[in-house]
C-alpha positions as CSV (number, residue, x, y, z in Angstrom):
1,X,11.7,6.7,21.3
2,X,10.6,5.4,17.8
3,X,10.8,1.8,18.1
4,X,9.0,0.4,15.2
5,X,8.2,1.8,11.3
6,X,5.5,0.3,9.9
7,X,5.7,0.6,5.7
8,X,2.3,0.5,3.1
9,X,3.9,-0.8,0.1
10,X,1.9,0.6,-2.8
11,X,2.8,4.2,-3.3
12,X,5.1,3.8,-0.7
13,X,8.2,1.6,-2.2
14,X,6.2,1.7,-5.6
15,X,5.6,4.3,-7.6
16,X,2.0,5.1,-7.3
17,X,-0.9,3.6,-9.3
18,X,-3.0,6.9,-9.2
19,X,-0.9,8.4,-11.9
20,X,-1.1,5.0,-13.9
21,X,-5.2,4.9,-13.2
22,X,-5.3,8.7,-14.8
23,X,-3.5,7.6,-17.9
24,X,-5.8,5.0,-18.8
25,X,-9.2,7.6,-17.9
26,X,-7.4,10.1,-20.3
27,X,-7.1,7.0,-23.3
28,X,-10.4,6.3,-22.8
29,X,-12.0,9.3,-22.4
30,X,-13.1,8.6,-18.8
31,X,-13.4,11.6,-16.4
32,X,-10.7,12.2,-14.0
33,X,-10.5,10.2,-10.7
34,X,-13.3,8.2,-12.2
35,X,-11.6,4.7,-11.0
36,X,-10.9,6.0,-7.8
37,X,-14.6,7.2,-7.5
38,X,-16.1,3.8,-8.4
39,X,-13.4,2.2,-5.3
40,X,-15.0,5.1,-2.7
41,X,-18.7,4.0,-3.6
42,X,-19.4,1.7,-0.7
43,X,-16.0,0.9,0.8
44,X,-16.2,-1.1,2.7
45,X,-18.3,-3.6,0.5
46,X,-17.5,-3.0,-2.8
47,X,-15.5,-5.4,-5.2
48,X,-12.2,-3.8,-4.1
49,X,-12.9,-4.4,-0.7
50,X,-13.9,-8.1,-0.4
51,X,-11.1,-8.8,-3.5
52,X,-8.5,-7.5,-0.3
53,X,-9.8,-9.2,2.0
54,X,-9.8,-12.4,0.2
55,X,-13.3,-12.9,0.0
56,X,-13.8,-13.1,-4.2
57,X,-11.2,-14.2,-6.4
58,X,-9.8,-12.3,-9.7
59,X,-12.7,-13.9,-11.8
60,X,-15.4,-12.6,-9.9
61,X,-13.5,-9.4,-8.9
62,X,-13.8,-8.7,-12.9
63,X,-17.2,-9.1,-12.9
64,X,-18.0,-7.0,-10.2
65,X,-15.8,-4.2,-10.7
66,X,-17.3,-3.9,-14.5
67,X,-20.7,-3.9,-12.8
68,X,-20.0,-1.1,-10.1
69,X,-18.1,0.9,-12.8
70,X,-21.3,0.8,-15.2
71,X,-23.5,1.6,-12.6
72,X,-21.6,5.0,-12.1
73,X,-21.5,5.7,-15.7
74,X,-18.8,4.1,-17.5
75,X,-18.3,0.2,-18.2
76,X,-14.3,-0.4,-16.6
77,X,-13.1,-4.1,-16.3
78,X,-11.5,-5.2,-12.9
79,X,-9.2,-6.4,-15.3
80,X,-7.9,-3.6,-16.4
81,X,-7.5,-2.3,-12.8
82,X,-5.8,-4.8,-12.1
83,X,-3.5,-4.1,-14.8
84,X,-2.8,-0.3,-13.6
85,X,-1.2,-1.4,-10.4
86,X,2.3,-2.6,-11.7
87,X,4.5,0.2,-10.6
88,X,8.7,0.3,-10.5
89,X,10.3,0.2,-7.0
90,X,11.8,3.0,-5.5
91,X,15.5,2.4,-4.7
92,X,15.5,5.3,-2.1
93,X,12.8,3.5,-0.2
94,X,14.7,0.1,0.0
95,X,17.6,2.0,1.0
96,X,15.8,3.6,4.2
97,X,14.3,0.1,5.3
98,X,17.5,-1.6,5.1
99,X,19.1,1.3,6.7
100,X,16.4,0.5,9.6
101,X,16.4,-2.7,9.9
102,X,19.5,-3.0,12.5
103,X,18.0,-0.3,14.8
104,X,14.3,-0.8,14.8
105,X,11.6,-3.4,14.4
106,X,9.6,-3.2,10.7
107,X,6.9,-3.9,9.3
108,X,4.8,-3.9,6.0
109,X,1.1,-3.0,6.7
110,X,-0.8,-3.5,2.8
111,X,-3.8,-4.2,1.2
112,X,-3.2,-6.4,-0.8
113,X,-5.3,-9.4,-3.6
114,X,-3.9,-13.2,-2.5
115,X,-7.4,-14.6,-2.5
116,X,-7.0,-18.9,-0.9
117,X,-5.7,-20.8,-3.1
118,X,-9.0,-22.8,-3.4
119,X,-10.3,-19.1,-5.1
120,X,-7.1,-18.6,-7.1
121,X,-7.8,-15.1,-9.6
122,X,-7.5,-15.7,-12.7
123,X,-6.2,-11.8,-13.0
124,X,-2.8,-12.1,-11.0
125,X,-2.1,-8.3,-10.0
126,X,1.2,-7.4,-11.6
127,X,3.1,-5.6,-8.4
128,X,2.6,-9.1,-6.7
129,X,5.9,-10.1,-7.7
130,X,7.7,-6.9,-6.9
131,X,5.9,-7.3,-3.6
132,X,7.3,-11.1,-3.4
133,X,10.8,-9.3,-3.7
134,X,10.7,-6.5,-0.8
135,X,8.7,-8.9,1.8
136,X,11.5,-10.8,3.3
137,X,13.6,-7.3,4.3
138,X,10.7,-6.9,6.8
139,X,10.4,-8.6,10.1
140,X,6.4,-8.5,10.0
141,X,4.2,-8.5,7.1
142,X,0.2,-7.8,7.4
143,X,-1.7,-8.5,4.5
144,X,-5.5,-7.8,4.5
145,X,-6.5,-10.7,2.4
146,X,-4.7,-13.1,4.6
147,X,-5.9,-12.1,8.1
148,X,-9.8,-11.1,6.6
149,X,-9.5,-7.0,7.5
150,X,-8.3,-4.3,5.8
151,X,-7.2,-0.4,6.5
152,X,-8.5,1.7,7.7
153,X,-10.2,-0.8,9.6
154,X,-8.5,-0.4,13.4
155,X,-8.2,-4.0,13.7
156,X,-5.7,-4.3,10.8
157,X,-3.3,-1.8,13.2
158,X,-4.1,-3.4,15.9
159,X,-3.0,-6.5,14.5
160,X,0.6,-5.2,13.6
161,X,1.1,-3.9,17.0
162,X,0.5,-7.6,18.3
163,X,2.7,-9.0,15.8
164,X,6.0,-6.1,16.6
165,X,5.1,-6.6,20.5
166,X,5.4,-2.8,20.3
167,X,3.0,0.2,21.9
168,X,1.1,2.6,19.0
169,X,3.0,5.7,20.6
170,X,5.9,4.1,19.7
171,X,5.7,3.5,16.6
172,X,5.6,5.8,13.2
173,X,3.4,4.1,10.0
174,X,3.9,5.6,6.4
175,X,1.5,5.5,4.0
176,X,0.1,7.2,0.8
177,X,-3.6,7.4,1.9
178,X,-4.6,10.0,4.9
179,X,-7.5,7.9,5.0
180,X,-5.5,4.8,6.4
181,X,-3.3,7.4,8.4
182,X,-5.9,8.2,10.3
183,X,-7.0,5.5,12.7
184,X,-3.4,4.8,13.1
185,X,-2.3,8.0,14.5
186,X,-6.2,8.0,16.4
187,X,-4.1,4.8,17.8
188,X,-1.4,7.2,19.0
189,X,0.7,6.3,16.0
190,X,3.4,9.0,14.0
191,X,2.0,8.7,10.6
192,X,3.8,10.2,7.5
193,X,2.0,11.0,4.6
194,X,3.6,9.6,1.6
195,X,3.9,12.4,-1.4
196,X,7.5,12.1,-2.7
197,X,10.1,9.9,-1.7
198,X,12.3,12.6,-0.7
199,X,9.8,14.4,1.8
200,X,8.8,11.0,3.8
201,X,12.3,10.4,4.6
202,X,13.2,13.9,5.5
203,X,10.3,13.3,7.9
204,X,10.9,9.6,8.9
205,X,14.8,10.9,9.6
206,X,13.5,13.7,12.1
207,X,11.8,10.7,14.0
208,X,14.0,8.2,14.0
209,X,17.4,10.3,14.0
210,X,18.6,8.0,11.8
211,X,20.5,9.0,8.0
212,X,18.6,6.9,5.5
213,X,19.2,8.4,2.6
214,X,22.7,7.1,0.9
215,X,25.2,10.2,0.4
216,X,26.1,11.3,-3.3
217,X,29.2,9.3,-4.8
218,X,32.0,11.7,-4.9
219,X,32.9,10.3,-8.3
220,X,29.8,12.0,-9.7
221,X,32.2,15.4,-9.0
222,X,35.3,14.5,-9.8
């Protein structure tokens, strides 16, 4: 028995920032994927990386980001990443959590920029505020630049699983990245990976036996 769902929140109840990330490579004539190249070069020490875990702030994140990106070919202001991230929500998704909420424990898993407030950025990432809006429908929230780790790193899961009081095998985690899928269902974790809105829940449904989807108004046939 499912007794937890643990949410990603980028790409997961926003729309995801890939799509925004190849519009700006196509304005400025940078090859595809190229921003998501420069965040793969040395993951787990790169600017991206110590930005979510709250080890730089937005100033230096800037800095560093424009330095990584030149180094791999083309000058890109953290900036500007930063920028990119803004999505819109996605109503269907709020529906399903509220929808779990009464039945099963929830949490939102994310990697996210809140360096201390001694470090505060002087970039604010834009989705923080739609962030600020979903985080109180959940009854645990792990951020990575709060606690220091970040996914895939096992301790981040392992974190959650304190905080819910809840086993790995019970428990299904949804995210947009295989790559943070992956130590979580190593765990013993259901993982669903996030491509459309419609396909996770059809999947998350099948888990949970739960309808989360809201049926169609019957005023839109009358």
């Amino acid at each position: 028995m499912i007794q937890a769902v643990l949410w990603d929140f980028g790409g997961v109840f926003t729309t995801s920032p890939f799509d925004a990330f190849r519009r700006y490579e196509k304005q400025h004539g940078l090859p595809r994927d190229f921003i998501r190249g420069v965040n793969s070069r040395n993951p787990d020490h790169n600017a991206w990386a110590r930005f979510e875990r709250g080890e730089i702030g937005g100033s230096e994140f800037d800095r560093s980001f424009a330095e990584e990106s030149a180094s791999a070919g083309h000058r890109v202001r953290g900036a500007d990443v930063l920028a990119l991230l803004a999505g819109d929500l996605r109503p269907e998704m709020l529906e399903a959590l509220r929808r779990c909420r009464p039945r099963l424990k929830t949490a939102c898993l994310t990697n996210n920029f809140r360096p201390p407030a001694a470090r505060a950025p002087t970039v604010e990432p834009e989705h923080s505020s739609l962030f600020d809006r979903v985080r109180s429908l959940f009854d645990v929230v792990i951020e990575s630049s709060v606690i220091g780790y970040r996914k895939p790193d096992p301790k981040f899961y392992g974190h959650a699983l304190e905080a819910l009081g809840v086993d790995a095998s019970d428990c299904v985690f949804l995210d947009d990245l295989g790559i943070n899928l992956k130590p979580a269902r190593a765990m013993g974790m259901h993982t669903i990976k996030v491509s459309s809105p419609e396909q996770a829940l059809g999947e998350l449904e099948a888990l949970v036996g739960i309808a989360l989807r809201a049926v169609p108004s019957l005023d839109r046939f009358a």
